[in-house]
C-alpha positions in Angstrom: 0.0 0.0 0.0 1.0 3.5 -0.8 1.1 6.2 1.8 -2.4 7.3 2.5 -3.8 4.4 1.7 -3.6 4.6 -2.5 -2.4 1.7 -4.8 1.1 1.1 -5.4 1.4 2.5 -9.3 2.0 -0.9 -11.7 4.8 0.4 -13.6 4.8 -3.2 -15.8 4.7 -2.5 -19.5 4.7 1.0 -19.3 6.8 3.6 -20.9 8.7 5.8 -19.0 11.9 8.7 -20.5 14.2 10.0 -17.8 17.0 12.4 -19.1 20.1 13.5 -17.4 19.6 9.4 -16.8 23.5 9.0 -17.0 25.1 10.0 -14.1 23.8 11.0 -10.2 20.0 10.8 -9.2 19.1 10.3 -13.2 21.1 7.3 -13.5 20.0 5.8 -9.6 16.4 6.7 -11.2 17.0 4.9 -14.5 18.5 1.8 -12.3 15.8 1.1 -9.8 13.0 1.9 -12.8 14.7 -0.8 -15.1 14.0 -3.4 -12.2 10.0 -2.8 -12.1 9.4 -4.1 -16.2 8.8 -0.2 -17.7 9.7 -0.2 -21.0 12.8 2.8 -20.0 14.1 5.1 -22.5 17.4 7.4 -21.4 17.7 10.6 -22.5 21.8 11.7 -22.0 23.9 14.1 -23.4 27.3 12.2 -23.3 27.5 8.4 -25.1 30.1 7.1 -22.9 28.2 7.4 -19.9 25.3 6.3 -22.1 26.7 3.0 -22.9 28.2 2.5 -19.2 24.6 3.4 -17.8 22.7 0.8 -20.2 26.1 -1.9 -19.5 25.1 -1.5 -15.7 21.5 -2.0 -16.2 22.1 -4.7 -18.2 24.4 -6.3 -15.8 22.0 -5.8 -12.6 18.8 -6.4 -14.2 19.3 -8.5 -17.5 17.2 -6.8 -19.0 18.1 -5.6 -22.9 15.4 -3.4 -24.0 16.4 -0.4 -22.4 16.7 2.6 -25.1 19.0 5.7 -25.2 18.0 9.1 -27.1 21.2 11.4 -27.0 21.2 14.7 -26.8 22.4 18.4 -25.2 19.9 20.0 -23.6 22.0 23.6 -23.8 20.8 23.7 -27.3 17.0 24.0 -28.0 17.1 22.3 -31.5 18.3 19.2 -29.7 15.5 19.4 -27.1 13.2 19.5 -30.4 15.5 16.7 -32.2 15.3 14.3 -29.1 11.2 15.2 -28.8 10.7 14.0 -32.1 13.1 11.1 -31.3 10.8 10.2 -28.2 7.3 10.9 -30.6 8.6 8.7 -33.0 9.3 5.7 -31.1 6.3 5.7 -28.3 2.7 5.5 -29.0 2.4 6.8 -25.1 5.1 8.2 -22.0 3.2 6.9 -18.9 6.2 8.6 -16.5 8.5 11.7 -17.6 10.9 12.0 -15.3 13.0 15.6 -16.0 16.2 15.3 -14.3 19.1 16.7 -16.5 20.6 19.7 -15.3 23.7 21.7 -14.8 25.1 24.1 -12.4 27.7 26.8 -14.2 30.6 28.4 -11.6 30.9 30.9 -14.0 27.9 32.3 -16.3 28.4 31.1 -19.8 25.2 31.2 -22.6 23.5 28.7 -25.1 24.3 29.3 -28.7 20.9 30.0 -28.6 22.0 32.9 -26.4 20.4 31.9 -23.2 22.2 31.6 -19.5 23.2 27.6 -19.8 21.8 27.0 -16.2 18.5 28.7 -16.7 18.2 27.3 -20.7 19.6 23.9 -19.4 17.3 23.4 -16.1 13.9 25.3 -17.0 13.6 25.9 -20.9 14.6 22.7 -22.1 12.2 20.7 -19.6 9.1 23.4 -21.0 9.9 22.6 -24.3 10.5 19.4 -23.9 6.8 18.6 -21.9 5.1 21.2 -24.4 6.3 18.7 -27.4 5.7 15.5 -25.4 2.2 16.4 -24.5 0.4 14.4 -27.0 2.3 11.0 -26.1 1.3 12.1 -22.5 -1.9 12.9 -22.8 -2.1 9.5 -24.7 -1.2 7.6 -21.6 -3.5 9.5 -19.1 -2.9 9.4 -16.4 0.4 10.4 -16.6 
């Protein structure tokens, strides 16, 4: 039983995309979500930590269906590139977990001429929900 007195959520066959999934709390997400039967796709910038993330999972869970969709959120036209990534391969996102983010010492800006940590941590995850909304609102509730 949940907290409250609500039903655990059944996570089994559904489809769930969790970027910044490669390294810290995105990555322990991605691990402990593989184990419940989700069909999980990762969304990471860097293809290393890509491919060590989905060795990992493989290794703990056995399980070889897990997905990766590359791509920098710092740049807008890959938030749009990895949304149509994500529309094109999913019917429905039952979970959309928006992790990635970055912290910058010093202020730096997008090419598309926005502060990285504000383009990075809040415009990429608006665009991101505004394009996804259909496969979300396909898997209600969501």
């Amino acid at each position: 039983m949940m907290p409250g007195g609500g039903k655990p959520l059944d996570l089994e066959s559904k489809t769930i995309v969790v970027t910044g999934a490669t390294s810290g709390i995105g990555r322990a997400t991605a691990l402990g979500l593989a184990k419940l039967g989700s069909r999980l796709i990762l969304v990471g910038r860097d293809a290393g930590r890509a491919e060590e993330t989905l060795a990992e999972i493989r290794d703990l869970t056995g399980r070889s269906d897990v997905e990766v969709v590359r791509g920098d959120f710092a740049r807008l036209a890959e938030v749009r590139r990895v949304a149509g990534e994500l529309v094109a391969r999913t019917e429905a996102i039952h979970v959309l977990v928006n992790n990635a983010g970055v912290t910058m010492l010093k202020r730096t800006t997008t090419v598309d001429g926005f502060e990285t940590t504000f383009a990075v941590n809040h415009l990429a995850y608006f665009l991101l929900t505004g394009l996804l909304l259909p496969r979300l609102r396909a898997a209600v509730p969501a």
